[in-house]
Every structure is written in structure tokens, then in C-alpha cells.
TIDRENGU-645341 format. One line per field, with one value per residue (C-alpha): residue number from 1; x, y, z. Coordinates in steps of 0.25 Angstrom, whole numbers. Example, Ala and Ser with C-alpha at 12.3 -4.5 7.8 and 13.67 -1.06 7.14 Angstrom:
REM TIDRENGU-645341
resi <- [1,2]
u <- [49,55]
v <- [-18,-4]
w <- [31,29]
//
This chain:
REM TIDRENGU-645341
resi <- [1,2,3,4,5,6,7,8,9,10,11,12,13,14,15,16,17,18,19,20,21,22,23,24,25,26,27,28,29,30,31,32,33,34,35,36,37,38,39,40,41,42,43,44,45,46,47,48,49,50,51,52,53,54,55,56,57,58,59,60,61,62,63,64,65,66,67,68,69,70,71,72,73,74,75,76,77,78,79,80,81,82,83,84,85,86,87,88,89,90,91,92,93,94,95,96,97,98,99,100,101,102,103,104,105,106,107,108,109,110,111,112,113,114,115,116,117,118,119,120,121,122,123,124,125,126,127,128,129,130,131,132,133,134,135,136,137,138,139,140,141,142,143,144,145,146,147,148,149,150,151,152,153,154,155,156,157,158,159,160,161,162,163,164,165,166,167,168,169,170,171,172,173,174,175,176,177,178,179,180,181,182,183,184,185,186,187,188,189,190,191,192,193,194,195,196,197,198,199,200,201,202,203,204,205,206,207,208,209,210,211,212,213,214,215,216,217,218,219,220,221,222,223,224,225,226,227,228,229,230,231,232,233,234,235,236,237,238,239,240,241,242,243,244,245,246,247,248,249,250,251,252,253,254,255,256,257,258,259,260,261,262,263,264,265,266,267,268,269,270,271,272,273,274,275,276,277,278,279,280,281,282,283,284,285,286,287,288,289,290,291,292,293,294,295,296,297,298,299,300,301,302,303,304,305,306,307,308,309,310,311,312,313,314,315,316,317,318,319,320,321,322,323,324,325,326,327,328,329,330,331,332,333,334,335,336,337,338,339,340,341,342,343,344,345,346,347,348,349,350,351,352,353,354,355,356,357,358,359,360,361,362,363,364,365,366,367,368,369,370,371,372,373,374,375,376,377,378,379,380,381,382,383,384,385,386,387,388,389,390,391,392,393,394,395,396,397,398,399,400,401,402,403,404,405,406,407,408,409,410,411,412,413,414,415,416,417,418,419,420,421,422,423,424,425,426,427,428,429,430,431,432,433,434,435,436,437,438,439,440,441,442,443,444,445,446,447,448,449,450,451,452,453,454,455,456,457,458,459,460,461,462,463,464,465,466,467,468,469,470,471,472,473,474,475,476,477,478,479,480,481,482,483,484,485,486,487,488,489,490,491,492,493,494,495,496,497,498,499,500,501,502,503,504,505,506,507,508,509,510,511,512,513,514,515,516,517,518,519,520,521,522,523,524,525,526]
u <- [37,48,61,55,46,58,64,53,52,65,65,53,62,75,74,84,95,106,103,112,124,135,124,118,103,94,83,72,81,84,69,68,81,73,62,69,76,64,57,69,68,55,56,67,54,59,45,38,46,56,69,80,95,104,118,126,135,132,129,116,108,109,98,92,88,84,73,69,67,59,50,46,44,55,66,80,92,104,116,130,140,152,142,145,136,133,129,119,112,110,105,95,90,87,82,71,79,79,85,97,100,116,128,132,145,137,130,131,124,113,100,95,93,93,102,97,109,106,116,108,99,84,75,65,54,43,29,20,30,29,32,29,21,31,27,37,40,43,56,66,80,87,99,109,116,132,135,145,141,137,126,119,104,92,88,76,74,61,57,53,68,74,66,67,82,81,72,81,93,87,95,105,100,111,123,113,107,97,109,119,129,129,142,136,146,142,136,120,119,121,113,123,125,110,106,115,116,100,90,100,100,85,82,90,90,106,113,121,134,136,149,150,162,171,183,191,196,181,174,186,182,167,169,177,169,155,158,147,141,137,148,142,153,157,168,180,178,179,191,197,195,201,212,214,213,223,233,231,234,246,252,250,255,244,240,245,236,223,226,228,212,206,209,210,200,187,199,206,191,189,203,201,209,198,208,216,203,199,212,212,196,194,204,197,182,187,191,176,172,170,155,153,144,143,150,142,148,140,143,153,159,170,179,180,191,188,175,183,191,180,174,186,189,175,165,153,154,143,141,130,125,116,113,107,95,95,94,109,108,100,111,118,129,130,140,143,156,158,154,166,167,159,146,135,122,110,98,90,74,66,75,82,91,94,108,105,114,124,137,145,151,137,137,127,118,112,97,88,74,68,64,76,78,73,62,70,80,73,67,78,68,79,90,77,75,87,89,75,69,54,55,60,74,86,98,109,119,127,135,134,134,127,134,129,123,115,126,127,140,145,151,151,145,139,141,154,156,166,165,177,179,178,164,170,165,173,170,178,173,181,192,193,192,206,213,210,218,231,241,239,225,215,204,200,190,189,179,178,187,191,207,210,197,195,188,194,193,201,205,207,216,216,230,240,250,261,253,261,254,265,263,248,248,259,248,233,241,244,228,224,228,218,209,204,211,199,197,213,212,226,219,221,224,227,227,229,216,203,192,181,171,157,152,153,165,161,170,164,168,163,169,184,182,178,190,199,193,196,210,210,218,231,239,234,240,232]
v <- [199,188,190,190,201,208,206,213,224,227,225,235,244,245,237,244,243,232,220,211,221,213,207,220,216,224,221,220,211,202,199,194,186,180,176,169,162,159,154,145,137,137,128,120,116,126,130,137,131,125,128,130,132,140,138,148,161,175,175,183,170,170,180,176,162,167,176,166,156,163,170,155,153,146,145,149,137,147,138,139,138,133,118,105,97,89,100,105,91,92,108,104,90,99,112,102,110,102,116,121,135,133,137,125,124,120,107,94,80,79,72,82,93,100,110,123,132,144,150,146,156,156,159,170,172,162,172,160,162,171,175,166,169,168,171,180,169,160,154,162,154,143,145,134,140,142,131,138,135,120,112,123,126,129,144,146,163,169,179,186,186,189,201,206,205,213,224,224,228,244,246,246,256,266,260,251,256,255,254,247,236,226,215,203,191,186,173,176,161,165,176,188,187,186,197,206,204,200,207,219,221,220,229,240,238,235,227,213,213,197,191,176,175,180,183,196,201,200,206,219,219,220,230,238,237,238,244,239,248,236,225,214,203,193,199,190,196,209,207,201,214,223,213,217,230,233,224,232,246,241,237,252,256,264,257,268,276,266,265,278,277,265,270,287,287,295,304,307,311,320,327,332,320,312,311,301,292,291,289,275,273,276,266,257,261,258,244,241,249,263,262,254,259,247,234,224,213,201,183,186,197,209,210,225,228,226,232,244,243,246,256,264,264,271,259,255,242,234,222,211,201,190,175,166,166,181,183,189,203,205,212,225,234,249,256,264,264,250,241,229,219,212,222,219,228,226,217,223,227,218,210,210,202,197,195,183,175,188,185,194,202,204,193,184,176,186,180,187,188,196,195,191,179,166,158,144,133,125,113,111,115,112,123,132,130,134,144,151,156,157,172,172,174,167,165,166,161,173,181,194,207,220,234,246,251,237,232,218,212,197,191,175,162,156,144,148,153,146,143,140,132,143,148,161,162,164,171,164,177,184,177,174,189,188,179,181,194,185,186,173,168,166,161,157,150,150,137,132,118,109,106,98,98,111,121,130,142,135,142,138,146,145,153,156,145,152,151,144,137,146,160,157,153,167,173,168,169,184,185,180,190,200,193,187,173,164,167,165,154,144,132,134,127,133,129,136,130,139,137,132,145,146,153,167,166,161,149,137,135,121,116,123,116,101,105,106,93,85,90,97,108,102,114,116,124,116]
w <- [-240,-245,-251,-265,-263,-254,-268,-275,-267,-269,-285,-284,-274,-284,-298,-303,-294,-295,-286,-292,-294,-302,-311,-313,-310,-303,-292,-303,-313,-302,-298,-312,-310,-298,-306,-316,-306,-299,-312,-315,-300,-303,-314,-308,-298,-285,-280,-267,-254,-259,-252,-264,-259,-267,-267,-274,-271,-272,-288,-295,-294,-279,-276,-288,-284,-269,-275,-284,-274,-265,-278,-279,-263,-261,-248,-251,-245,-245,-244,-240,-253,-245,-241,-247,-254,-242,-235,-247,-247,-233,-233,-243,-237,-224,-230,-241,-251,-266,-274,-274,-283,-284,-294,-300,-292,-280,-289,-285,-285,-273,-274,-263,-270,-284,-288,-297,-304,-297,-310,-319,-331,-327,-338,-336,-327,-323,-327,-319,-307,-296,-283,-273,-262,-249,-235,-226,-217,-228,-227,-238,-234,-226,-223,-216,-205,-206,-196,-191,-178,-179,-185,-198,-196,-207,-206,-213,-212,-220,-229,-216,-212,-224,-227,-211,-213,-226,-217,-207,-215,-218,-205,-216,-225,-222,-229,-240,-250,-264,-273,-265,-268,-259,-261,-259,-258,-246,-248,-251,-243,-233,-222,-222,-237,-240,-230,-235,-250,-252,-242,-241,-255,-255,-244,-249,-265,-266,-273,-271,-279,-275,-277,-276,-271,-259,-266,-260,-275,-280,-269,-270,-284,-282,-271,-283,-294,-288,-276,-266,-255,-245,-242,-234,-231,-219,-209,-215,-226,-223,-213,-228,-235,-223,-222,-237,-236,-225,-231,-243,-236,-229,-242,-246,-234,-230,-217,-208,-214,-213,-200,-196,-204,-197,-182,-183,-194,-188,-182,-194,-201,-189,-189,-204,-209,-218,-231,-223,-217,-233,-237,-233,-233,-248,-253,-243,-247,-263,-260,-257,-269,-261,-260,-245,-237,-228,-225,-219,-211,-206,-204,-193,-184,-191,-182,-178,-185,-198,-196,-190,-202,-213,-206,-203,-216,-220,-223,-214,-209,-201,-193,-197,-186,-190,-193,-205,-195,-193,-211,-207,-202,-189,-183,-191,-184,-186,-191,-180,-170,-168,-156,-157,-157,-168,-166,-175,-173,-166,-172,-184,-185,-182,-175,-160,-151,-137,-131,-120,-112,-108,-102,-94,-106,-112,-121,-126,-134,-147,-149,-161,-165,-176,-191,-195,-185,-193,-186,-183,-188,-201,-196,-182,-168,-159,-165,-165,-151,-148,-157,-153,-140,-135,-139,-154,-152,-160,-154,-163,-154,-156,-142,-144,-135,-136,-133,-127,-142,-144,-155,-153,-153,-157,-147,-154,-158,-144,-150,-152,-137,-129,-115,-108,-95,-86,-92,-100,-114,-125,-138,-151,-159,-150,-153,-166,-169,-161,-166,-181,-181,-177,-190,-197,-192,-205,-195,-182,-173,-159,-151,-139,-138,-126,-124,-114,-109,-106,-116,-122,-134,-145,-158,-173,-183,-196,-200,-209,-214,-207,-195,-184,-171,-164,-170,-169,-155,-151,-159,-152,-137,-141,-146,-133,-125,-129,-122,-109,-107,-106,-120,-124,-136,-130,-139,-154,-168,-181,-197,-209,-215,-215,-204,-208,-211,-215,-226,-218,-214,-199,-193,-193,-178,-175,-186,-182,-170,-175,-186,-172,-166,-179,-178,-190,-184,-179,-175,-163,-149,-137]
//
């Protein structure tokens, strides 16, 4: 099977429920949506294996143009929305890309490529077209990798992977359904967004309320008016929401009583006390529309708290793990008692893993195989020799430890590790989940940096405008002491500017630190 006849089947499976929930179209009206589509890149010349990008945010013509360029055999370049031109230019030159499907706003003037309105009317359907004939390993999309880590790399994933990922995803068939609304404003560009808000919906015959934009006020809107069961979204975001919602129960003076829910609430249930428990979790549930079965987190690790947080108050919270060369998802935590920090599940069908490389604390190396784990870097040997052992396994360069019920736990980047002088390795992860609770601090990053010759774990704020080096240093010295010395950040530097951020919300960490070396963060405690 590819991902048009994954399409089919589902049209077949459920015509008439909404796939495109805003728009009000249905699974059968949107397979004639594709076809149109499909006629019209047709006739702009897009043919069998071509690789066409598309470049937009979440609106209806999204999904469209992804089916219709794989109805007419083509590859998928999903690109980032936050690039410059130059960056395009480059995507393309390297990918053989010569289409690109975008809204009008990304135009501009290139001789390496053509831009198609991907907002444009289609006319109707092509009768002399049809399907073509793709092969399971075909390649469906390529995807540049976030570089949040260095250098970005092609990952070309397959029909194969896609639909795998798609399969695997019946492990959450307890909280999704035929039916469902799934809020789909994470960016269908990238993996998580495309996981969750395509092949999700497919598998299940639920429907993608997409929302191009991530502004708080329109997303509470949503939540209110069409009141999703499924709600997908990067931790930050989440953390943003609770932040919210706590303030707003303060300023009602009503937090006694929320806390008094979110530490004593199974007790209070079992005690004949329930009326107080929903006293706070209904006005909680309506904000979100009052229908949530699950909340799906997924790009970076929740802090424990605010998942605590949500599922105190009576929504289901769970934990994705994966990468762009996993299709997303290869990892899904269950809602069970919780296994802090940052778990995230075990590896789903199909797929398995191997911690290498342990230290002393049980950490290592997360390594993958499976349907879902792609088959190589486009057209780069030597990261593929690296990435790759003689046995199939990926190494996704991620520390992680696995507890007593097999629930894998993130541990951080091994990039990102920092070995100090005396050997001890230092997690920023760890961290940075430390100091972001400090009143004040909008962000942090945490790298390994020499002073005086000697290396060191170093740390970059971005705070508030009354931030003072003084109040942040009391603030970072009374931090430390929660845990063990080597790991004590003395070496830091603060501005009010954001860090740079890719489009999931992950710290560019490489580029902090090359941001410090040029000196762009002068306020500085050395």
C-alpha cells in the first residue's frame, strides 16, 4: 500500500465523516479535492518522480496537495516555514526539486525553482488521469532535519514508513476514535504535526480541525466552539496554557482549593468527597471544550509538572518519543502512575530498541530499528555510516534510561552532553528544567564552554527586562544547590532577547553558543 490508497481505504471506511472539520468536507469530498488538485499540478507539468515542496501552514490545501502529489507519483519536500529564501534555494538545488506548492506570501524571485499557489481554484477532475502506480518503498517525503544539533540532513522516509507509523498508532485506539476531532495546529511540516494530524486521522477516521496559526486567544476559541477530543501540541505550549490557567484561578481566589485538588485528589474521590475534585476539574475541562480524551505531547520533554498538572485535573496526558527519521512516534508513554522524569513509553509494533554505551546511573545511547526507522541519509554515506550499524540499528544519539517496567526515560542530547575535566558527565536537559522555574527566566540553554581554559557547564538566559545579573546570579547559586556540585552552572550570561528556537520549540544550542563566542551576550558572570 502507499499513502493514496491508505487514503482510499479510508474514504471507503468512513466517507461521510468530516475530515477537514472547519471546512466541513468529508473523507469522500476531500479524495475529490485531491483529484482536482492533482489535475491541476498536472497540467502545470508536475509528473511521476518529481519531488515538489510545499511550503505553507496548516490551511485545507495542505493535505490536499500531499495526496495530490503522490496520486501522480511524486515525492513530497516538506519545508520549514520559519527558512529564508537562501535557505530554499539551497533545499531545492540539493533535493533536484524544480516545484514548489506555496501561499503567496512565501514568493519570491529564483531562477531554481518554480513556485505553484498552492491557494489557488483547481478546475475539476482530469478523467485521462489516474492513480499512479507507486511501490511501498517509494520514497513519500523528504524532510531536512531541524539542525538543531549542527549541520541539517535529507531524510527520505517511504511509503512503507509512513503507513508502519500509521499501523503502529492502534496502540492508541482507547482514547481515539471514528468520529474524533483532532486540533491540528502543529505544523503538518514537520514530523510530529504530520504524524499526528495525517496518519492518525486516517488510521482512526477522525478529523483535523487545522489552524494555521499559534495564537493562544484563537486556539481557546477553537477549543470552545468545536470542542476537540485529541489535543496534540509541543510541551511549551502546554506549559503556556497551565501557566494560564493557574494565574486565572489565583485571580479568583480559588487556588486553595486547586491545590488542595492537584496533591489530595484520588483521596478526596475515595473519602466521599468527589464534588470538590470536580469543582475545579470542570471549569478546567471547559476551557478545552469539555470533550478531551487525550492530550498528546511530543518534540521535547513535559516537564513533570505540568503533565502532573493536566492529569490531576482529570484529562489524560501522554508522552510521545520520536525523530523525523522515526516518521515521529516510535515511542508512546501510557497513562498510567507516572515514571519521572521525562518518561516516554517503550518502542511501538514493529519496532524495538537498544540502550548502549551504559554509565554507572544506567544511562545511554537509545539506538532504534524497525518499520519506522528510515533506510539512510539522501545521498551523505559517511553520516550513514555513522548513523548505521552492521545490524540495522539507528542511533538517534539520544541518553536515555529504562526503569524497572521497561518505560524509557530521556536523559538528553549526546551531542549535547557535557564532559567536564574530571570525567563526570553532565546532562543540560536536566538543567535547563531547573532553572526555567526561576522567576523571570523566559529561556535557557545550557553547553559545554572553556573559561580560562578549563571546561565548563556554561549557561545562557534570556529574561525579563527587570532581570538583573545580580538577582539572577542570588537566583541560579540558590538553584544549584539542588544538585550535586559538579553539575553547579558558576559560568553564565543573560539577555532579554529570545534564544534562537527551531520550529518545535527546541534550542538551537550550537548556535546560543557561537551567539556567546561572537559576544552577542555581553552581560556576562565569569
Amino acid at each position: 500500500m502507499n499513502m493514496y490508497q491508505l487514503l482510499e481505504k479510508a474514504v471507503a471506511t468512513w466517507p461521510d465523516n468530516l475530515f477537514l472539520v472547519r471546512e466541513e468536507i468529508t473523507f469522500s469530498q476531500f479524495l475529490n479535492l485531491v483529484k482536482r488538485r492533482a489535475a491541476s499540478l498536472h497540467a502545470a507539468g508536475v509528473k511521476r518522480g518529481d519531488i515538489v515542496g510545499v511550503l505553507s501552514h496548516n490551511i485545507p490545501q495542505f493535505p490536499v496537495t500531499l495526496f495530490a502529489i503522490w496520486y501522480l507519483g511524486g515525492t513530497v519536500l516538506l519545508l520549514d516555514t520559519n527558512l529564508t529564501p537562501f535557505e530554499y534555494d539551497n533545499m531545492t538545488s540539493t533535493t533536484d526539486c524544480h516545484t514548489i506548492c506555496a501561499e503567496k506570501s512565501f514568493f519570491y524571485k529564483t531562477d531554481k525553482f518554480t513556485f505553484f499557489d498552492i491557494t489557488s481554484t483547481d478546475g475539476d477532475v482530469n478523467p485521462e488521469l489516474s492513480a499512479a502506480p507507486l511501490e511501498t518503498l517509494d520514497v513519500a517525503t523528504l524532510s531536512f532535519t531541524s539542525g538543531s544539533t549542527g549541520k541539517p540532513k535529507v531524510v527520505p522516509l517511504t511509503h512503507f514508513n509512513l503507513i508502519e507509523c500509521s499501523n503502529s498508532l492502534e496502540e492508541m485506539n482507547s482514547y481515539i476514535h471514528a468520529g474524533d476531532i483532532m486540533y491540528g495546529f502543529l505544523p503538518m511540516y514537520h514530523i510530529f504535526g504530520f504524524a499526528v494530524e495525517i496518519l492518525a486521522t486516517l488510521h482512526f477516521g477522525a478529523g483535523m480541525l487545522l489552524q494555521p496559526t499559534v495564537n493562544p486567544k484563537e486556539i481557546m476559541a477553537d477549543f470552545v466552539k468545536y470542542r476537540p477530543q485529541i489535543i496534540p501540541a509541543v510541551p511549551r505550549l502546554f506549559e503556556v496554557i497551565r501557566n494560564r490557567i493557574i494565574d486565572q484561578i489565583k485571580s479568583q481566589h480559588k487556588w486553595w482549593l486547586a491545590s488542595l485538588v492537584l496533591k489530595y485528589g484520588d483521596t478526596l474521590n475515595k473519602i466521599g468527597l468527589g464534588f470538590l475534585v470536580k469543582k475545579v476539574q470542570d471549569p478546567v475541562r471547559a476551557i478545552f471544550g469539555g470533550r478531551v480524551t487525550v492530550m498528546i505531547a511530543g518534540g521535547a520533554a513535559t516537564k513533570p509538572e505540568v503533565e502532573t498538572f493536566y492529569e490531576r485535573l482529570g484529562m489524560r496526558f501522554i508522552q510521545g518519543y520520536g525523530l523525523t527519521e522515526t516518521v515521529g512516534p516510535i515511542c508512546i508513554s501510557k497513562p498510567v502512575k507516572k515514571r519521572f522524569p521525562f518518561a516516554f513509553g517503550a518502542p511501538t509494533l514493529n519496532n524495538e530498541c537498544e540502550i548502549r554505551d551504559k554509565n554507572e546511573e544506567g544511562v545511554g545511547v537509545l539506538w532504534l530499528r524497525g518499520h519506522q526507522v528510515f533506510g539512510g541519509y539522501l545521498n551523505n554515506p559517511g553520516a550513514n555510516e555513522n548513523a548505521f550499524d552492521e545490524r540495522g540499528f539507528f542511533n538517534t544519539g539520544d541518553m536515555v534510561r529504562m526503569d524497572k517496567n521497561g518505560e524509557l526515560h530521556f536523559a538528553g542530547r549526546k551531542k549535547q552532553v557535557i564532559v567536564l575535566d574530571s570525567g563526570k558527565n553532565v546532562y543540560p536537559d536536566e538543567l535547563e528544567g531547573l532553572f526555567i522555574t526561576i522567576p523571570g527566566v523566559k529561556n535557557v540553554a545550557v553547553f559545554e564552554h572553556v573559561v580560562k581554559d578549563k571546561t565548563v557547564t556554561y549557561g545562557v538566559f534570556s529574561v525579563d527586562e527587570d532581570m538583573t545579573i545580580e538577582k539572577l546570579s542570588a537566583a541560579v547559586a540558590a538553584a544549584n544547590k539542588r544538585v550535586a556540585s559538579y553539575k553547579w552552572v558558576t559560568h553564565f550570561a543573560m539577555t532579554t532577547e529570545e534564544l534562537p528556537m527551531t520550529s518545535t520549540q527546541k534550542i538551537k544550542h550550537h548556535v546560543v553558543r557561537q551567539n556567546l563566542i561572537d559576544g552577542k551576550y555581553p552581560i556576562r558572570k565569569e
